[in-house]
C-alpha positions in Angstrom: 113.5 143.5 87.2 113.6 140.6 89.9 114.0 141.8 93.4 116.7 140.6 95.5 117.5 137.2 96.9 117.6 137.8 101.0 121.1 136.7 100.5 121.9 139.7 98.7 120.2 141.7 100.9 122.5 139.9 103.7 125.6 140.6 101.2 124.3 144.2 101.0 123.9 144.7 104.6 120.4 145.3 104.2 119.1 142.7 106.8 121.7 141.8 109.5 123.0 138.3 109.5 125.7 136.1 111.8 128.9 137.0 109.1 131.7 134.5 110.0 133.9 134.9 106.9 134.2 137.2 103.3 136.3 137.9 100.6 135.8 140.2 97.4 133.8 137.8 96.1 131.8 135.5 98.5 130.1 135.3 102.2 129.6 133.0 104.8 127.2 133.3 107.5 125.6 131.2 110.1 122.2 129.8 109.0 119.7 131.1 111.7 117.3 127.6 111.7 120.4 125.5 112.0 120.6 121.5 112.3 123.3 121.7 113.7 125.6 123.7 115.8 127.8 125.9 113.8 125.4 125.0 110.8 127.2 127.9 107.9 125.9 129.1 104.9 128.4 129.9 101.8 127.0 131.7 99.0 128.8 134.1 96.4 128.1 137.4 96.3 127.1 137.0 92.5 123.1 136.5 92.7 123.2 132.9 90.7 120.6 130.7 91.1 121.7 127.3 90.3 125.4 126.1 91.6 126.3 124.3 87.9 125.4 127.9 86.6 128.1 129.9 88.1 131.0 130.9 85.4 133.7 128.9 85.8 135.9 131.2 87.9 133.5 132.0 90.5 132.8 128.6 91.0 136.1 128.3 91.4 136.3 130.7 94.0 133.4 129.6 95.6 134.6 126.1 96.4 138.1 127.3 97.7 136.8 130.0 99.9 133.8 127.2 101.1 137.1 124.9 101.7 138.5 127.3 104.0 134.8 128.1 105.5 134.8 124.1 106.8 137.9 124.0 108.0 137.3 127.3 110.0 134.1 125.7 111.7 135.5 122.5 112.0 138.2 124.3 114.6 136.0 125.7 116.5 132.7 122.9 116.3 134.0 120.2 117.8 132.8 117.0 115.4 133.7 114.2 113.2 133.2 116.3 109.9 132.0 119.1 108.1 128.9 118.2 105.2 127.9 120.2 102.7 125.0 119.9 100.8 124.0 122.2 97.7 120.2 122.0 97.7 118.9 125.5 96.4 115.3 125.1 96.5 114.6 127.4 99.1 116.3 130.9 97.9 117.3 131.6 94.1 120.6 132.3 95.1 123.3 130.0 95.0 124.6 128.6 98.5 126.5 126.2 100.0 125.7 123.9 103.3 128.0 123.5 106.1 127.0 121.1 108.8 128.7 120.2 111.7 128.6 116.3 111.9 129.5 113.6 114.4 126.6 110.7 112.6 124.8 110.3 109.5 121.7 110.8 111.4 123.0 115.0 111.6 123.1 115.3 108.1 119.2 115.6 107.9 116.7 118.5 106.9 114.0 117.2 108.4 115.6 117.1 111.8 114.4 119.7 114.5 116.1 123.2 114.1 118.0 124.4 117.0 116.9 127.4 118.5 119.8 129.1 119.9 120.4 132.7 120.9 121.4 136.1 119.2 124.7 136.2 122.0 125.2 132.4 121.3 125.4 132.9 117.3 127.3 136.2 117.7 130.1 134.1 119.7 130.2 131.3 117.4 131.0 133.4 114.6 133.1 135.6 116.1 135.3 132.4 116.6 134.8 131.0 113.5 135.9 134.2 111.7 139.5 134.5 114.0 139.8 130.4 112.9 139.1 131.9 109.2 141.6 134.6 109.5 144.1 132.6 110.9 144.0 129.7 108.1 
């Protein structure tokens, strides 16, 4: 038996995390080394470990409700877009990107991670989950 992606432990509740947005069968949560400010993870709460093998339906829901993720940070993270990128190399568990951007030159791993505050990352997601409700 494998044990548990830390993203099921965040889906479980096991280890806290910054929770902006759920449904029945996905999660979105602030990433806590972010590149950018209001820097979201999306991942589904089936523990998949490669995007292109999710079944058809929850990739499905996965993309809508990562949709609806974006345009919830992008009303509350003042930029020019919201990126995703689906890289997966560093936890066997299928998630999404979302990253704030205002120049090509955000969109980069390699950049310094912020470090912000456990009040600052409560607030953001607190406002990103009323945007998310109210979409």
């Amino acid at each position: 038996m494998t044990m548990a992606s830390i993203f099921t432990k965040i889906i479980n509740r096991e280890i806290p995390a910054f929770i902006v947005a759920e449904d029945d069968s996905n999660l979105a949560f602030l990433d806590i080394n972010p590149i950018s400010k209001g820097h979201t993870l999306v991942v589904p709460k089936k523990e998949v470990n490669y995007l292109f093998d999710l079944d058809d339906d929850t990739y499905l829901s996965l993309q809508q409700f990562t949709k609806k993720v974006a345009l919830a940070v992008k009303g509350v993270i003042p930029c020019l877009r919201i990126g995703t990128a689906v890289v997966g190399l560093e936890v066997p568990h299928t998630h999404i990107h979302l990253i704030p951007l205002n120049s090509m030159a955000d969109f980069s791993f390699s950049n310094p991670k912020l470090s912000m505050g456990k009040e600052e990352l409560e607030e953001i997601a607190k406002k990103i989950n009323s945007a998310f409700q109210n979409l």
